[in-house]
N, C-alpha and C positions, 0 to 999 in steps of 0.2 A: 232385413230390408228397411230401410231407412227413406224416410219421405215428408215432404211438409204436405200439413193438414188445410187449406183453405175452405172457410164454412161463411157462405152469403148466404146473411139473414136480412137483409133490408129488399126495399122491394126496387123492382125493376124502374129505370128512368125517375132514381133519385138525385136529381142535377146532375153534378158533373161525377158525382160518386160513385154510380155506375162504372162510368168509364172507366173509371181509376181503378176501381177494381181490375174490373177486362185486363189491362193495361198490365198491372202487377203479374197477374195470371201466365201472362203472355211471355213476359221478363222471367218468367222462374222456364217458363218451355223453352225459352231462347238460350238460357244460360245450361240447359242441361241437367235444372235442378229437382229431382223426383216428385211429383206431385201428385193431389187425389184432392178434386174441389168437389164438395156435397153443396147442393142446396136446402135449403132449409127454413122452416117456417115462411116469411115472408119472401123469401128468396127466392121460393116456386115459382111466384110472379113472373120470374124471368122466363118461363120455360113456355110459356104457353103460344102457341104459334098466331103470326097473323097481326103483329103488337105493328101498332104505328107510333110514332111520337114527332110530333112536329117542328121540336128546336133539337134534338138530338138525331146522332148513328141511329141505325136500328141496331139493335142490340141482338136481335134473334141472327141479325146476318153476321155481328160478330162473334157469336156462341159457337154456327155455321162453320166460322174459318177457325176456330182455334186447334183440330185435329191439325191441319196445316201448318200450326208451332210445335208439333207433338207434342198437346195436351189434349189426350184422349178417355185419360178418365174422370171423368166426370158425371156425379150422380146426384141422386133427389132423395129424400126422407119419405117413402113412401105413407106411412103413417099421415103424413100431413097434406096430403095431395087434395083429398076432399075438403076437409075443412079451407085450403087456401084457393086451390081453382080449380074444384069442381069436380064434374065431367071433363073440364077443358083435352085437349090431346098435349101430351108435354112432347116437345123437340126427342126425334129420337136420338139421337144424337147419346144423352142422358139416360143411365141406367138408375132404376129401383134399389136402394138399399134398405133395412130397419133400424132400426132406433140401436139395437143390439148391438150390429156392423160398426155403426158409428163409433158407438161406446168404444169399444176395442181398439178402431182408429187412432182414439183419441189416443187409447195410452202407446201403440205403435209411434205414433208420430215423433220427429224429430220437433219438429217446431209446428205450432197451432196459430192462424190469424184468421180473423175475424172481423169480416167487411159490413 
């Protein structure tokens, strides 16, 4: 099984980088290209429901429609959930993985980026 690794580490409604991100994500579901996006450390930020931002998308409505590209898997470093947001509730949307999962991802992967 062959797949690229995308791991967002910056936090949610970093300018336009967010998007760009989104954006990338969306172009590898469009083209048919295998994918598995983890969030991570500051990344979690993304996930927390309810996010407003007043010059940008909401971002939580585009996390929402990315099943809609077929990009369906999509997870979280559980490990990191308290220390980054809490109690918060993460989008369910996002499955729980550990540190360990990852690890092995990493070496599975065809290609690894890092937003």
């Amino acid at each position: 099984m062959s797949f690229n690794l995308i791991l967002v580490t910056q936090p949610a409604y970093r300018s336009r980088a967010s998007h760009e991100t989104l954006e990338a994500i969306m172009s590898l579901a469009l083209f048919d290209i295998e994918h598995k996006v983890v969030f991570f450390e500051q990344g979690l930020t993304w996930l927390t429901a309810d996010q407003r931002s007043t010059k940008s998308k909401s971002i939580e409505k585009q996390l929402n429609a990315l099943p809609m590209y077929d990009s369906e898997e999509l997870y979280y470093v559980a490990e990191h959930q308290e220390a980054i947001i809490g109690k918060n509730k993460v989008n369910s949307l996002v499955e729980p993985i550990n540190l360990e999962t990852l690890s092995t991802w990493f070496k599975q992967a065809k290609h690894v980026e890092v937003f």
